[in-house]
C-alpha positions in Angstrom: 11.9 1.8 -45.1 14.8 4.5 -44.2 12.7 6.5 -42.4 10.8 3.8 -40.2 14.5 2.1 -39.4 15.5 5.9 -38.6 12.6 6.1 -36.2 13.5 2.4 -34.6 16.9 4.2 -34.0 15.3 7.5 -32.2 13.6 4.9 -30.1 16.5 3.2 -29.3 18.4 5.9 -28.1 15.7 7.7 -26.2 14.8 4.0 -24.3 18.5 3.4 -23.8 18.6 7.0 -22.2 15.6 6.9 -20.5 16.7 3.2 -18.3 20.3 5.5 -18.0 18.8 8.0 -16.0 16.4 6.0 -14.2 19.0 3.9 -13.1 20.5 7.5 -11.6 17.3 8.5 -9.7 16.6 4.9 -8.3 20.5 4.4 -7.1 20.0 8.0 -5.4 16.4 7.7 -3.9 17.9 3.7 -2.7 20.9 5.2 -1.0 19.8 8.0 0.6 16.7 6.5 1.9 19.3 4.0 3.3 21.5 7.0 4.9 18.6 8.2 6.4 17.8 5.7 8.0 20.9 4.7 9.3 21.7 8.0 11.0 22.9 8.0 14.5 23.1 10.4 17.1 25.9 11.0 19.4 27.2 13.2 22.1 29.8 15.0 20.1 27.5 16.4 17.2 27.3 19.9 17.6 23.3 21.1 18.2 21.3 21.2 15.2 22.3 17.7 13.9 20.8 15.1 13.7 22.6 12.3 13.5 25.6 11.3 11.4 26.7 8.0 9.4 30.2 7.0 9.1 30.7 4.8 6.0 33.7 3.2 3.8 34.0 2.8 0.0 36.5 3.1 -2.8 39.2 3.5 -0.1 37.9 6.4 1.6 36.2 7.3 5.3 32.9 9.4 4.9 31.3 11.5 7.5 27.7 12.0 6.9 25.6 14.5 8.7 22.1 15.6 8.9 21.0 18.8 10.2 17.0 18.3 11.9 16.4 21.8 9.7 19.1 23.4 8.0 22.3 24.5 8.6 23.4 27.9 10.4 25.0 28.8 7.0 24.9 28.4 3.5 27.6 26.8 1.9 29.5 28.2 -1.3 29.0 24.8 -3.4 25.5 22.7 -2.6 25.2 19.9 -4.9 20.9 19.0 -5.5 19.3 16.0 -6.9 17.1 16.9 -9.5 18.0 16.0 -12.9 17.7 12.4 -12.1 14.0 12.7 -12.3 13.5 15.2 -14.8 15.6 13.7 -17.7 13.9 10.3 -16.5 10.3 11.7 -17.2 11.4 13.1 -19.8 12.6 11.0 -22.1 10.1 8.1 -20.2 7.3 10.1 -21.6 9.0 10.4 -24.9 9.1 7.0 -25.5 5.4 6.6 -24.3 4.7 9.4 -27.1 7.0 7.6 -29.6 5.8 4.0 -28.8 2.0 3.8 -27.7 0.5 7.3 -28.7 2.2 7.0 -32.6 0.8 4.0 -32.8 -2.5 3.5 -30.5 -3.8 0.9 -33.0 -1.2 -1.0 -32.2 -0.2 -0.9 -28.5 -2.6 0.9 -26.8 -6.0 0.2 -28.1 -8.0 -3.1 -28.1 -11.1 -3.9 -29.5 -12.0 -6.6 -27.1 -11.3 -4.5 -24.0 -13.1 -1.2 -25.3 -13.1 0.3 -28.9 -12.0 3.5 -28.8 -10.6 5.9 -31.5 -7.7 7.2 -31.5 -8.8 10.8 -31.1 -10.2 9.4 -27.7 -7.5 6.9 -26.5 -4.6 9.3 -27.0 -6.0 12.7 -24.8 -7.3 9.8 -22.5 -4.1 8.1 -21.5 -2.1 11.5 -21.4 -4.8 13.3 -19.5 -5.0 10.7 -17.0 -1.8 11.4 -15.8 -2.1 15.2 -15.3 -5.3 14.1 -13.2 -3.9 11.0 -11.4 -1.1 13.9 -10.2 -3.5 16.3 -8.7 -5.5 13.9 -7.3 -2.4 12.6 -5.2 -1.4 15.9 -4.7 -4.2 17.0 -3.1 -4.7 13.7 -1.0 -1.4 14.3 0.5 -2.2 18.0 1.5 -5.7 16.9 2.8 -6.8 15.5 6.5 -5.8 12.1 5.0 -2.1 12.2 4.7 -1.8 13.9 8.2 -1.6 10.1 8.9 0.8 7.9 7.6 -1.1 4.7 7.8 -4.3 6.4 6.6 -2.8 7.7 3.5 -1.4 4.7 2.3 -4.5 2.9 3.2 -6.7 5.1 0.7 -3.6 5.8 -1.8 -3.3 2.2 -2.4 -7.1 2.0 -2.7 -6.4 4.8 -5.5 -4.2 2.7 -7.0 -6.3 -0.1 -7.4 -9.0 2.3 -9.4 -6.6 3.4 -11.4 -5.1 -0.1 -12.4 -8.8 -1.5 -12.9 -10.0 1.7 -15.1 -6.7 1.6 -17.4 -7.1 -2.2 -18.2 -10.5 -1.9 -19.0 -10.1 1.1 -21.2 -6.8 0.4 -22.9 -4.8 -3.1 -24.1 -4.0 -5.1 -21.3 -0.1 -3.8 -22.7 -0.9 -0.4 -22.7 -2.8 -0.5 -19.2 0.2 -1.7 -17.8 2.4 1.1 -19.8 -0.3 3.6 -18.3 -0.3 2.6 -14.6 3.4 2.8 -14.7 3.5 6.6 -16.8 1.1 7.8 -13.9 3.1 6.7 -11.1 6.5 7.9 -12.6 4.3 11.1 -13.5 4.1 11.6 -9.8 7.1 10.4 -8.5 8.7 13.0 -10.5 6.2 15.9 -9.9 6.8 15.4 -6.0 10.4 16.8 -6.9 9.4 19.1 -8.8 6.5 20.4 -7.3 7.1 19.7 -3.6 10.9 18.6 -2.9 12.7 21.0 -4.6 10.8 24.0 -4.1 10.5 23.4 -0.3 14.3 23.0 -0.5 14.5 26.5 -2.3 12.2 28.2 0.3 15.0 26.7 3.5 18.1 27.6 0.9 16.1 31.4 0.7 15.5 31.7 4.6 18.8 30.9 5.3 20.4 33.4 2.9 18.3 36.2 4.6 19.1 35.2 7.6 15.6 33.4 8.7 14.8 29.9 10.3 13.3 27.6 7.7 10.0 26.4 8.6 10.6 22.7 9.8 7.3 21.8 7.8 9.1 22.2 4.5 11.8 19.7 5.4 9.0 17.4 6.5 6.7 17.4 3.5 9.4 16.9 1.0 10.7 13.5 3.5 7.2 12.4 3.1 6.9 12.6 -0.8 10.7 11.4 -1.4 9.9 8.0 1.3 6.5 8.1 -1.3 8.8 7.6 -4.6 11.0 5.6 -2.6 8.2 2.4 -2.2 7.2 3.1 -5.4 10.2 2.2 -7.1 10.2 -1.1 -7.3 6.9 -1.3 -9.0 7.5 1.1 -11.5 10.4 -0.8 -12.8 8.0 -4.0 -13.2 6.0 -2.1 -15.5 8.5 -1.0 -17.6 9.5 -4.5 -18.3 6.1 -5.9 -18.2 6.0 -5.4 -22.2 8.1 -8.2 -22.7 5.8 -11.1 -20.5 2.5 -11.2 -22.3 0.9 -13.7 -20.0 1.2 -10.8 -17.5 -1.1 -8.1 -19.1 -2.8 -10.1 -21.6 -5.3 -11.8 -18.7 -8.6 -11.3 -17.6 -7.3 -10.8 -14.4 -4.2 -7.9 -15.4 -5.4 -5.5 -13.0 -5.0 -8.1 -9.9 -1.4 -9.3 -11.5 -0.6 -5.8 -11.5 -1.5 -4.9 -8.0 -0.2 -7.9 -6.3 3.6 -6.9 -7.9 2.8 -3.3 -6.1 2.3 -4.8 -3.0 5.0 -7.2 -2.9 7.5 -4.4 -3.9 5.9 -2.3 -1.3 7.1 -5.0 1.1 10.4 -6.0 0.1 11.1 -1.7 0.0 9.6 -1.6 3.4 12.3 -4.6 4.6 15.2 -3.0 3.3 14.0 0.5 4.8 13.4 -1.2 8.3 17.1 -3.2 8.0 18.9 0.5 7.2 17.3 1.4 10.7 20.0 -0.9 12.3 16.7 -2.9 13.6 16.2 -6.4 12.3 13.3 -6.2 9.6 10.3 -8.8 10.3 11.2 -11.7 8.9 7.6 -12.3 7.9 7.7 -9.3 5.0 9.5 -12.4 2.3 7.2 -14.9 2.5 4.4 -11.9 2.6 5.9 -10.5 -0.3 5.9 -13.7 -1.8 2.6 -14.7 -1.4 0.8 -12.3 -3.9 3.1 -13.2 -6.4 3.0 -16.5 -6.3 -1.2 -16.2 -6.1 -1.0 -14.7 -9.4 0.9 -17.2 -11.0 -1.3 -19.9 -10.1 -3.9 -17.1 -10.9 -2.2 -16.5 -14.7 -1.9 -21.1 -15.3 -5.6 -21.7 -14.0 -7.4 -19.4 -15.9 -6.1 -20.0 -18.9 -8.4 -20.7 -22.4 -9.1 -24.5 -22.0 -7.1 -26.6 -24.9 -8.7 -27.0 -28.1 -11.5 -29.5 -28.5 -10.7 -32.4 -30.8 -12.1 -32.7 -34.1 -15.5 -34.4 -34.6 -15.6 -37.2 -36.3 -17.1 -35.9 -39.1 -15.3 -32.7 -39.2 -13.1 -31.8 -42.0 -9.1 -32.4 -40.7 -7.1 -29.1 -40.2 -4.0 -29.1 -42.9 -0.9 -26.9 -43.1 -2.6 -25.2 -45.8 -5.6 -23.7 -43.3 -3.0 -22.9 -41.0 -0.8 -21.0 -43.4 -3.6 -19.0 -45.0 -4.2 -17.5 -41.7 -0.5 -16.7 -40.5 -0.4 -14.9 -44.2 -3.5 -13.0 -43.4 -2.8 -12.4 -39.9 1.0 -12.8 -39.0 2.6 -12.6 -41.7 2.4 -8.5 -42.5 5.1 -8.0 -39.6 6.7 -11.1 -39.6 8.7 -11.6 -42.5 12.0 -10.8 -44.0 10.0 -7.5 -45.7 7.5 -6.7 -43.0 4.6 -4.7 -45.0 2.9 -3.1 -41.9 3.2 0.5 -41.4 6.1 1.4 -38.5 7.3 -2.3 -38.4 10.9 -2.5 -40.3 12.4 -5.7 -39.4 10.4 -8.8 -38.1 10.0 -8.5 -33.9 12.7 -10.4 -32.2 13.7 -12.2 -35.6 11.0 -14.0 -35.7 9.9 -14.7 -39.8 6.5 -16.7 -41.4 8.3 -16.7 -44.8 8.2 -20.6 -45.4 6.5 -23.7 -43.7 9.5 -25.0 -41.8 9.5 -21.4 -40.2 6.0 -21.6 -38.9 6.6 -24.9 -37.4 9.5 -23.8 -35.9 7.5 -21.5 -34.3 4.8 -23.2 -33.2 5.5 -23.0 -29.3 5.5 -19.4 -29.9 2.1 -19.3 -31.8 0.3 -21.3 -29.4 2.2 -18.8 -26.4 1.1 -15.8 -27.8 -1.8 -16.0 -30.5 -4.2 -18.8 -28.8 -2.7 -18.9 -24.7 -2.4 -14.8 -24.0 -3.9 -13.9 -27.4 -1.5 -10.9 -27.3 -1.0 -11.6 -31.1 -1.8 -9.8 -33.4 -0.5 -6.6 -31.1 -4.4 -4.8 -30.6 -5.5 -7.3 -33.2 -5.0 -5.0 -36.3 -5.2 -7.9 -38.9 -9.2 -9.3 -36.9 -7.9 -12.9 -36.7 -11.3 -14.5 -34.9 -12.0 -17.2 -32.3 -12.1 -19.8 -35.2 -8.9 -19.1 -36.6 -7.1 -19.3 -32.8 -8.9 -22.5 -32.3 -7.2 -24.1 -35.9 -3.6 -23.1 -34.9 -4.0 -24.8 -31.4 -5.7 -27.8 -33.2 -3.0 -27.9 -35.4 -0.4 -27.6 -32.9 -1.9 -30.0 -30.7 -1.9 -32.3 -33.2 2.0 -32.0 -33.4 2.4 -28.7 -36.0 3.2 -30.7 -38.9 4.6 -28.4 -42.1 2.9 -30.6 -44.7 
């Protein structure tokens, strides 16, 4: 009991640091994709800049400036962005270690989508990242992302795959988890393989005296505008966790793609509206549309309601309904939850007496018969039967008695 409350502390922490740091990188990438973009060039800037920004805040006049390569010297104190990402990933992919690969049984595998054991699903989902990496590496470095339009044509292609692969190997919660650990996995490898590096190499010529290759500059633009759109997305799936009727669909894979494309959209419109130009107006309602296709998407395909009784049929009782919520339920939600890594009952929610489960019986219906994302991977085997009693029951008004 002390040890797995311990461990729900750990988790805690590293989550609460993890959305810390993220916060960091995203407010970093946002504003200086934004500075970027709203650089202007004037007469008086001295050759070699590009353009400069002059903004206001806390009191204060700033004078931005951006030099097309580098500038003519190095000075003493150079402040980099790095650690944003790193300490991001880093304690991202602890809590995917801590959360989903501890307990694969739980969150990551599901017998319905593909039974896998957990000397499978575990090298699986963390091997797909290192491969999802290289495989966007080396599209970026081939004839494909010499063009802009090209690239994102086939990356989001790429994406797709990978968001139709994960939710047919893994729970619909843990393909969600997945697609998200890949992108964030290379959002922070462009830093660390690409940006800062290239950085280094202009910081190095410059120190002996050299001109920095303009290439370097321009690859690490590319990959930092690439975790820029991405952003938006990648936030979605780390909340996705909480929304069952977003993963736990037959159609995950399309919820999840349509969210990447509408924050690819409403990214692009602020990018475009940092330019000075006015953004087409047409990228909302765009952005809109996909979402709201997937809603009507997520309420028309779900299970129809249950049948009524024949007339013959023996009448469903309390009693039928609590023998499954003990069997099935009942192991994590309690007041002493018995399943292994669960400590308290999720989000307070307890099947110790009959008023309880009728209390509940929006929540059942929700989550064991609508998404069926209870029980988490289906560790206690509840069947199709026992679903259809609780949502005869409840449509029969949940009565405790």
């Amino acid at each position: 009991m002390l040890l797995t409350l311990l461990m729900d502390w750990i988790e805690l922490v590293v989550r609460w640091t993890h959305v810390i740091a993220g916060i960091c990188w995203i407010g970093s990438s946002f504003y200086f994709m934004a500075l970027d973009a709203s650089l202007k060039h004037t007469a008086r800037l001295v050759p070699g800049v590009k353009g400069e920004a002059w903004q206001v805040h806390g009191g204060g006049f700033y004078n931005m400036q951006k030099f097309v390569v580098a500038p003519e010297y190095m000075p003493k104190e150079l402040t980099w962005f790095k650690w944003e990402a790193y300490s991001t990933w880093i304690f991202g992919f602890t809590l995917l270690v801590l959360v989903y690969y501890f307990n694969p049984t739980v969150y990551l595998i599901d017998p319905q989508v593909m039974d896998l054991q957990v000397t499978d699903a575990v090298p699986l989902a963390a091997g797909s990242l290192i491969v999802g990496w290289f495989g966007y590496d080396l599209l970026c470095k081939s004839w494909v992302g010499q063009d802009t339009k090209r690239l994102a044509i086939v990356g989001c292609a790429l994406l797709v795959a990978a968001a139709f692969f994960y939710t047919h190997v893994f729970s619909g919660r843990g393909a969600f988890i997945q697609v998200g650990a890949l992108v964030g996995t290379i959002m922070v490898a462009n830093v660390f393989f690409v940006i800062m590096p290239n950085q280094r190499k202009t910081v190095a010529a410059l120190l002996a005296g050299e001109t920095p290759d303009p290439k370097w500059g321009a690859e690490a633009k590319q990959r930092s505008t690439h975790n820029n759109y991405l952003t938006l997305p990648v936030v979605f799936t780390m909340l996705s966790n909480h929304y069952a009727f977003t993963f736990q669909t037959r159609y995950n894979w399309v919820v999840l793609m349509a969210v990447f494309v509408a924050g690819f959209l409403i990214r692009h419109w602020f990018n475009v509206h940092h330019t000075g130009a006015k953004p087409d107006w047409r990228l909302w309602p765009a952005a809109a549309a996909p979402i709201f296709a997937v809603i009507l998407l997520t309420l028309f395909t779900q299970p129809p309601p249950a049948p009524p009784l024949a007339a013959d049929a023996k009448p469903i009782t309390f009693t039928d309904v609590q023998e499954i919520v003990s069997a099935r339920c009942h192991t994590c939600h309690s007041a002493q939850p018995t399943f292994r890594g669960i400590a308290q009952a999720p989000k307070g929610v307890k099947f110790d007496t009959p008023s309880q489960i009728a209390l509940q019986a929006t929540q059942i219906y929700a989550q064991a018969v609508t998404t069926r994302a209870m029980p988490l991977g289906n560790v206690t085997k509840i069947t199709e039967k026992e679903r259809q009693t609780l949502a005869t029951w409840i449509a029969a008004g949940a009565h405790a008695e």
